[in-house]
C-alpha positions in Angstrom: -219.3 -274.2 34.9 -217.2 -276.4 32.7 -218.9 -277.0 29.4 -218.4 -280.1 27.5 -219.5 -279.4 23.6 -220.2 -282.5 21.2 -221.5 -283.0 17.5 -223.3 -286.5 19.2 -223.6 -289.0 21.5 -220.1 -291.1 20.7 -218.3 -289.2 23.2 -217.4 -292.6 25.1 -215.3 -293.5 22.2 -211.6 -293.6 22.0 -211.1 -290.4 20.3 -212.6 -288.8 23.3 -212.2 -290.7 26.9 -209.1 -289.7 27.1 -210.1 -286.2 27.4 -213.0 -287.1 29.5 -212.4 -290.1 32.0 -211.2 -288.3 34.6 -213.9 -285.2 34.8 -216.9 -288.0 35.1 -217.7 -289.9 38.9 -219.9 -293.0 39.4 -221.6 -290.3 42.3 -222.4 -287.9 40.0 -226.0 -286.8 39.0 -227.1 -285.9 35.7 -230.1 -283.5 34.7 -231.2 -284.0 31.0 -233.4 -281.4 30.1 -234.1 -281.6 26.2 -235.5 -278.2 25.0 -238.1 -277.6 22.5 -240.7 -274.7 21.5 -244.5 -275.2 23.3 -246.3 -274.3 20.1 -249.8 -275.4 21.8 -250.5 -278.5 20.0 -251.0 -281.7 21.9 -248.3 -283.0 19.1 -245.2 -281.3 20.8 -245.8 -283.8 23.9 -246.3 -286.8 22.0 -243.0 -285.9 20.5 -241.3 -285.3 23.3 -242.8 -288.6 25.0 -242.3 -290.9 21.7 -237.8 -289.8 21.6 -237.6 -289.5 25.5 -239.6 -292.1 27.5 -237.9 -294.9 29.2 -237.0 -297.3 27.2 -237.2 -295.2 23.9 -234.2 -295.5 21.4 -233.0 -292.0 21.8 -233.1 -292.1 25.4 -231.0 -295.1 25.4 -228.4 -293.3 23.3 -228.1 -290.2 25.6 -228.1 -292.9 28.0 -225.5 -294.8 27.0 -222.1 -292.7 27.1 -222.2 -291.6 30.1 -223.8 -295.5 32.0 -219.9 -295.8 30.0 -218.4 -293.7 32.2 -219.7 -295.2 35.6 -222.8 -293.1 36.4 -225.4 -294.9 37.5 -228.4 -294.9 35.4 -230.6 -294.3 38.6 -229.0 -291.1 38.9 -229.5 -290.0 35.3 -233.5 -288.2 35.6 -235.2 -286.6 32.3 -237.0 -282.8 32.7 -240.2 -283.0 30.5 -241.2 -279.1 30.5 -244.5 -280.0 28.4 -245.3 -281.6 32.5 -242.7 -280.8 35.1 -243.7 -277.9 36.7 -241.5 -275.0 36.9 -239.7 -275.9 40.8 -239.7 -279.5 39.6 -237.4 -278.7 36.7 -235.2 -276.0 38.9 -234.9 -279.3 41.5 -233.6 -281.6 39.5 -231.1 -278.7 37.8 -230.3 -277.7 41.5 -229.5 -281.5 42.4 -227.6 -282.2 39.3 -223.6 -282.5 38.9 -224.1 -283.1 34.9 -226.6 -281.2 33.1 -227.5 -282.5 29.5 -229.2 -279.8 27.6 -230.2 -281.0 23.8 -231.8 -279.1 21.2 -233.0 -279.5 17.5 -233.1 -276.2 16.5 -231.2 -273.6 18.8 -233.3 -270.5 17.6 -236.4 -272.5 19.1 -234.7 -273.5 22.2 -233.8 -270.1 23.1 -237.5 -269.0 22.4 -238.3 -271.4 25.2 -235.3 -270.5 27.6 -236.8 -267.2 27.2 -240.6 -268.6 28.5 -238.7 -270.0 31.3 -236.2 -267.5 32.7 -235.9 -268.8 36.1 -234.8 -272.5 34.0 -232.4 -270.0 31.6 -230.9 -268.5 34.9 -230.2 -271.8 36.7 -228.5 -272.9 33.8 -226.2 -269.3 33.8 -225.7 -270.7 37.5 -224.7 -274.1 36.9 -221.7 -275.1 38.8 -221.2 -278.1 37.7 -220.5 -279.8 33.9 -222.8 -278.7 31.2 -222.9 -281.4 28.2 -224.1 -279.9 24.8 -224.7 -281.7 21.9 -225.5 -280.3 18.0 -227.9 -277.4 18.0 -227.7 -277.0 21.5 -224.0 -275.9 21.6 -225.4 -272.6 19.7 -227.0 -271.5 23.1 -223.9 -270.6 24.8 -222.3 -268.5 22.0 -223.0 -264.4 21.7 -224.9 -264.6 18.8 -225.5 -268.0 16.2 -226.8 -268.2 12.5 -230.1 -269.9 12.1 -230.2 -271.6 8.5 -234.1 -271.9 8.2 -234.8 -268.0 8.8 -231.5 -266.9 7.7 -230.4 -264.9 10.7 -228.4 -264.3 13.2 -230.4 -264.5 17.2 -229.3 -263.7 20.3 -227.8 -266.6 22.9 -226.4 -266.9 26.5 -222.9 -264.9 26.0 -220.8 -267.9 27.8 -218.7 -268.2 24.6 -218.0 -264.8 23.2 -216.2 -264.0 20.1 -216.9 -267.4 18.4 -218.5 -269.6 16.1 -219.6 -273.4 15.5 -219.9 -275.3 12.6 -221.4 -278.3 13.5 -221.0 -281.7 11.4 -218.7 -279.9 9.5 -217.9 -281.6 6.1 -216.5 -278.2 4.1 -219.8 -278.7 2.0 -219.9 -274.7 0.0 -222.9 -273.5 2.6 -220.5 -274.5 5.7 -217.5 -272.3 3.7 -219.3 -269.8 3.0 -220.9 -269.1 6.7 -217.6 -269.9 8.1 -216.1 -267.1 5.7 -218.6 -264.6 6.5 -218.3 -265.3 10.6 -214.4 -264.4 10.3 -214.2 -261.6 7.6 -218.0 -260.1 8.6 -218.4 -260.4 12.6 -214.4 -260.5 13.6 -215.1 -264.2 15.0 -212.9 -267.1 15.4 -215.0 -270.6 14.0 -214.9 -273.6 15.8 -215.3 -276.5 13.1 -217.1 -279.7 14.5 -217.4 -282.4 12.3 -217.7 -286.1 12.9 -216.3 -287.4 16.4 -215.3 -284.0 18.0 -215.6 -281.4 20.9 -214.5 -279.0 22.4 -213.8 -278.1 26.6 -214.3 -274.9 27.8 -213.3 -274.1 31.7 -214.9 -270.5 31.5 -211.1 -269.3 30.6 -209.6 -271.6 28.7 -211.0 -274.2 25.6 -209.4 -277.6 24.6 -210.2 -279.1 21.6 -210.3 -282.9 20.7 -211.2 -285.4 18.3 -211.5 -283.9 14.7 -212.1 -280.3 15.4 -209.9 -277.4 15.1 -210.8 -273.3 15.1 -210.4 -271.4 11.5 -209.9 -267.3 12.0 -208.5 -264.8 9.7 -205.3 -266.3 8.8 -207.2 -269.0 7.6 -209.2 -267.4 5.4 -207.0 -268.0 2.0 -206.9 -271.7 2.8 -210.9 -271.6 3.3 -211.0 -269.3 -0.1 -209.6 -271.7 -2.2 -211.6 -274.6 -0.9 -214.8 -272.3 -1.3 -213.6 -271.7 -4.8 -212.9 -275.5 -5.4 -216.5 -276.8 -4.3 -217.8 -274.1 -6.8 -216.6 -275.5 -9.9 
């Protein structure tokens, strides 16, 4: 699995195709699977169905970086797991090069991985390129904060030992979290703000863009900025 990890959908820009060009093929197939909680209200669908169906404006931005790198959009197919059965969704995973997995809030999306573990295992299993974006990066750490309930849940353990701060704009919340993540829980913090990501090869990571990680020799620099947004 080689996991590509964004803060959006800009990644055909210049301050990332150079990083990316050559790990994209016009032959590839791309699995979108957007993950949200079932709460049981006819709602969630029409949701999912008003940001996702053809032709609908967030669909066309998902869309759009990677028609920019060559793929065919015939070969790019949506999972809807309010209707897809269970095989249906572990087909078009199965049959995928790319897989696309997007989230609003990760603490809800792993709720729903863990209503589907047959979907959560196939995604362990993926071979190919796994494309995160915002929320949905949190799934593949150890363990990630969850600002609403104010705790720390469990995720798929593909990126141990670390943390993301996504859209990261040293605003005195993001210090603080990034603080306690280093000098608390021993972790390195991968800071994501606008235009940046991050490669990961199952070994080795490459960052790009604007991002850069922040550990414990960091943490007088991060101090004083903490300190400065204070005042």
């Amino acid at each position: 699995m080689m996991n590509i990890l964004l803060n959006k959908t800009d990644f055909d820009q210049d301050w990332a195709s150079p990083y990316l060009m050559d790990l994209f093929r016009q032959e590839d197939r791309v699995c979108v699977l957007p993950l949200s909680l079932d709460e049981g209200w006819a709602s969630d669908h029409e949701d999912w169905q008003d940001r996702f169906q053809s032709g609908s404006e967030y669909r066309e931005d998902i869309n759009r970086p990677l028609l920019n790198y060559g793929i065919r959009l015939d070969r790019i197919t949506y999972c809807d797991h309010f209707v897809d059965s269970k095989e249906s969704v572990l087909k078009k995973i199965q049959e995928a090069s790319i897989l696309v997995l997007l989230a609003d809030n990760a603490r809800e999306a792993m709720l729903r991985l863990e209503e589907l573990p047959a979907v959560m295992d196939a995604i362990l299993r993926f071979h190919g390129i796994v494309i995160t974006l915002a929320e949905a990066n949190h799934l593949f750490l150890d363990e990630f904060y969850d600002r609403t309930y104010g705790e720390y849940y469990v995720g798929l353990g593909v990126l141990p030992g670390i943390a993301f701060m996504m859209d990261y704009n040293e605003r005195l919340e993001e210090l603080r979290e990034t603080i306690f993540a280093i000098e608390s829980l021993g972790k390195r913090v991968v800071l994501l703000p606008q235009q940046s990501g991050m490669l990961f090869d199952g070994e080795h990571y490459e960052l790009f863009g604007n991002s850069r990680v922040v550990d414990e020799e960091d943490l007088d620099e991060l101090y004083l900025r903490y300190q400065f947004e204070q005042e």
